[in-house]
Structures are given as structure tokens and as C-alpha cells.
C-alpha positions in Angstrom: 95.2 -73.1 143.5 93.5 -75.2 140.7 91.2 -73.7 138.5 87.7 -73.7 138.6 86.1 -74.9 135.1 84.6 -72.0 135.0 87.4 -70.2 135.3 88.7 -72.3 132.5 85.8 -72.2 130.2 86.0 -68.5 130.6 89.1 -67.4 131.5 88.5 -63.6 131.0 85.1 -63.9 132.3 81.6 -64.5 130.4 80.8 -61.5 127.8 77.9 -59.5 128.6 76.1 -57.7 125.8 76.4 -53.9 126.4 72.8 -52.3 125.5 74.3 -48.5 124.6 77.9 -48.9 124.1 80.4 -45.5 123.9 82.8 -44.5 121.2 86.0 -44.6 123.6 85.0 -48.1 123.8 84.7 -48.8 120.3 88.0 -47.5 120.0 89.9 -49.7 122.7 88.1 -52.7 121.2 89.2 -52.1 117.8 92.8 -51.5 119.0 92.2 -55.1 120.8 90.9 -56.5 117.7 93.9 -54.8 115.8 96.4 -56.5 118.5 94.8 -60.2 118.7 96.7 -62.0 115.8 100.4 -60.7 116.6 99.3 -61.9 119.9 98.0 -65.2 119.0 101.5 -65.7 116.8 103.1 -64.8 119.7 102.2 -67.4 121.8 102.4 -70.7 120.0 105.7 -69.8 117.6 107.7 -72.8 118.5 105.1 -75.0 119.8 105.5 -78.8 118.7 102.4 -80.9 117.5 102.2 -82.4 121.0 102.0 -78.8 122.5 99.9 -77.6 119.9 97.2 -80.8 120.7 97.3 -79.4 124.0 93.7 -79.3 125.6 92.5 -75.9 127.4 90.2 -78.2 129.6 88.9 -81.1 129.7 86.2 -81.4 127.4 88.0 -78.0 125.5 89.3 -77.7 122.2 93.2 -78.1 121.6 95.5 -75.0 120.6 95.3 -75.6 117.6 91.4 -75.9 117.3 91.1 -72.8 118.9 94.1 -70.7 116.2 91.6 -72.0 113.3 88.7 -71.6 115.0 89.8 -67.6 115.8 90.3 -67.1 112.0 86.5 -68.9 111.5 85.4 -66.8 113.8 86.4 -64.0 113.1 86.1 -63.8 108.8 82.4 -64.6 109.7 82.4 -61.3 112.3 84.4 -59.1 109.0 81.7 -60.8 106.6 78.7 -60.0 109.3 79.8 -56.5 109.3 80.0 -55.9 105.8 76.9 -57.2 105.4 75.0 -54.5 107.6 77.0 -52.0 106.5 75.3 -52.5 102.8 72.3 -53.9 103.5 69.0 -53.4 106.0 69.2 -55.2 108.5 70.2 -58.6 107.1 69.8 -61.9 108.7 73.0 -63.4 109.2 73.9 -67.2 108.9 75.2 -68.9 112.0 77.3 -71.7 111.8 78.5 -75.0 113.7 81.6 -74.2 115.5 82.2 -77.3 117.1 81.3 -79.1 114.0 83.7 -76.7 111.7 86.7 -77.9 114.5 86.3 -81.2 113.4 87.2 -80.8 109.9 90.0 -82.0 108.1 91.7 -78.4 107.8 91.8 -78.4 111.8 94.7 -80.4 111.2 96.8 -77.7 109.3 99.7 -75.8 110.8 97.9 -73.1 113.0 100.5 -70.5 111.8 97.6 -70.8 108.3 95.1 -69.4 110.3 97.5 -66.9 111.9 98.1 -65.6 108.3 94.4 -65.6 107.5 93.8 -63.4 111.0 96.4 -61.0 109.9 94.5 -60.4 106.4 90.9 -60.4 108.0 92.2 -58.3 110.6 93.8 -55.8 108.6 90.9 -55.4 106.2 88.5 -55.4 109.4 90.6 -52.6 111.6 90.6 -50.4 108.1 86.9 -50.7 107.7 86.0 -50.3 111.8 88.3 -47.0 111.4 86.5 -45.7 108.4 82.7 -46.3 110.0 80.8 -43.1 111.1 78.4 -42.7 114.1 75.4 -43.9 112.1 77.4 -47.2 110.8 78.1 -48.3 114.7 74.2 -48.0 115.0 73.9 -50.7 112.1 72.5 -53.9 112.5 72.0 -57.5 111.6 69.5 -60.0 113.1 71.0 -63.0 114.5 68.8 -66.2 113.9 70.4 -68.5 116.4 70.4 -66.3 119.4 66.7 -64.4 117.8 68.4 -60.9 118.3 68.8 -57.7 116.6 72.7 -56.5 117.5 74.4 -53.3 116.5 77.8 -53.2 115.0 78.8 -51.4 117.9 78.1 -54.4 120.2 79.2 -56.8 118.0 82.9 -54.9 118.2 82.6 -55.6 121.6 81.6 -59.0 121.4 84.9 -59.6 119.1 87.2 -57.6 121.1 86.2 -60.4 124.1 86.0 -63.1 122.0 89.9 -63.0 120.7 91.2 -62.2 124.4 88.8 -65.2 125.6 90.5 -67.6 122.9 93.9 -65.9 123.7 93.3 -67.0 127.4 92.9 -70.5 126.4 95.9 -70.4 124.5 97.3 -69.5 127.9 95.7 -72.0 129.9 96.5 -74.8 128.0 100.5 -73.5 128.0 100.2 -73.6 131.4 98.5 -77.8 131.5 
């Protein structure tokens, strides 16, 4: 049966913000976030360039778009978090994703930003363990979308957001 594009936009499903979320949950997202770039390695080690230019839909980004754009993604989540955790209540600065894919260091091995994931992962897990109760309740305000979010739903957010990539990186094995 032939996917819907739906189901290949979002092939884990679209996230949902969680209004209250509970520390068990924190805790299996973390260990997601802790697992997502052995993962990612995982599944294009020994993919050629042709492979690796691979589409996840028509429309999508290529396998190699989405490795880098993971490891974009995801130092601006780190750098996010840091951020509330020092100051009140900062505003964050979004970015251009689709505009960041088309630059010239899109072009570059993905196994870079599978390095880069490793270190930002790493750094991330180690400061996510060492938060107490009151840092999870931490926020930042989010221009783009106009929202105050806690920490402890922006793990969330993260935790879906490399499994969502990951799934593309599936799908577009699979084209």
C-alpha cells in the first residue's frame, strides 16, 4: 500500500505540544535524544552520493539535507536550552530551515553532521541529566510561533523531532 503524503511528511505522526509533561517522560525522551545520532549513523553508513540525494517525498529534502539539518536543529535546541537555563525567560532566535538546507555546506559528507550530533548530543544528555525540577519548568519565548515553552516540552519536542527525521531517513531507503 502506497503511502499517503501525510504519512510521509510525518512519518511518526505530527507532534503535539504536551501542556504538563511528567518526569518519566522527560526521562524516555532524553534516552531518545541520547540514542538519535548512533541511530542516524546507523542508517546511512555505506550509502553512495546517489543514495544519499535520495528524496523522502516529493517536494522533501534528500538524506543528506535532513543528516545536516538534524545537527542544525538540534545545536540550536542545546543553545535554546542553555539559554533559559541562565537567563529569564529569553527570547530565542528562529531561523530559516529550508533556507539553511540550501547552503553550500549541505553538500558535505553527512557523516560531518553525524560527528557534530554526537558532540551536541553528549553535551546536551549531560546537561538534561544534571537539571532539577525547577530547571524543566524553565522557559524561553519563541518569536516565530508567539509562545512561551518550558524546557520540559521542548525535550519532548526534540525527542519527536530526531525520530521524525530518522523516519525520513527510512522512507527515503525504502524510495
Amino acid at each position: 500500500m502506497e503511502k499517503t503524503i501525510e504519512q510521509l511528511q510525518y512519518p511518526i505522526g505530527r507532534f503535539t505540544m504536551p501542556k504538563e509533561v511528567e518526569h518519566a517522560e522527560i526521562m524516555l525522551a532524553i534516552e531518545k535524544i541520547a540514542l538519535l545520532p548512533s541511530q542516524v549513523s546507523k542508517e546511512i553508513v555505506g550509502l553512495n552520493d546517489d543514495q544519499l540525494g535520495t528524496h523522502y517525498r516529493e517536494g522533501g529534502w534528500t538524506i543528506r539535507q535532513v543528516v545536516h539539518h538534524l545537527a542544525d536543529s538540534h545545536m540550536n535546541a542545546f543553545i535554546r536550552f542553555k539559554l533559559a537555563l541562565s537567563e529569564d525567560a529569553p527570547i530565542i532566535k528562529p531561523y530559516e530551515e529550508a533556507l539553511w538546507a540550501q547552503q553550500g555546506d549541505y553538500h558535505l559528507a553527512p557523516e560531518i553532521s553525524v560527528a557534530i550530533l554526537e558532540g551536541v548530543h553528549k553535551r546536551w544528555v549531560a546537561l538534561m541529566q544534571a537539571m532539577t525540577e525547577a530547571d524543566w519548568n524553565k522557559t524561553f519565548i519563541h518569536p516565530q510561533y508567539n509562545r512561551v515553552q518550558k524546557l520540559s516540552q521542548t525535550v519532548m519536542l526534540y525527542a519527536w523531532h530526531g525520530e521524525h527525521h530518522l523516519g525520513h531517513i527510512l522512507n527515503a531507503k525504502k524510495a
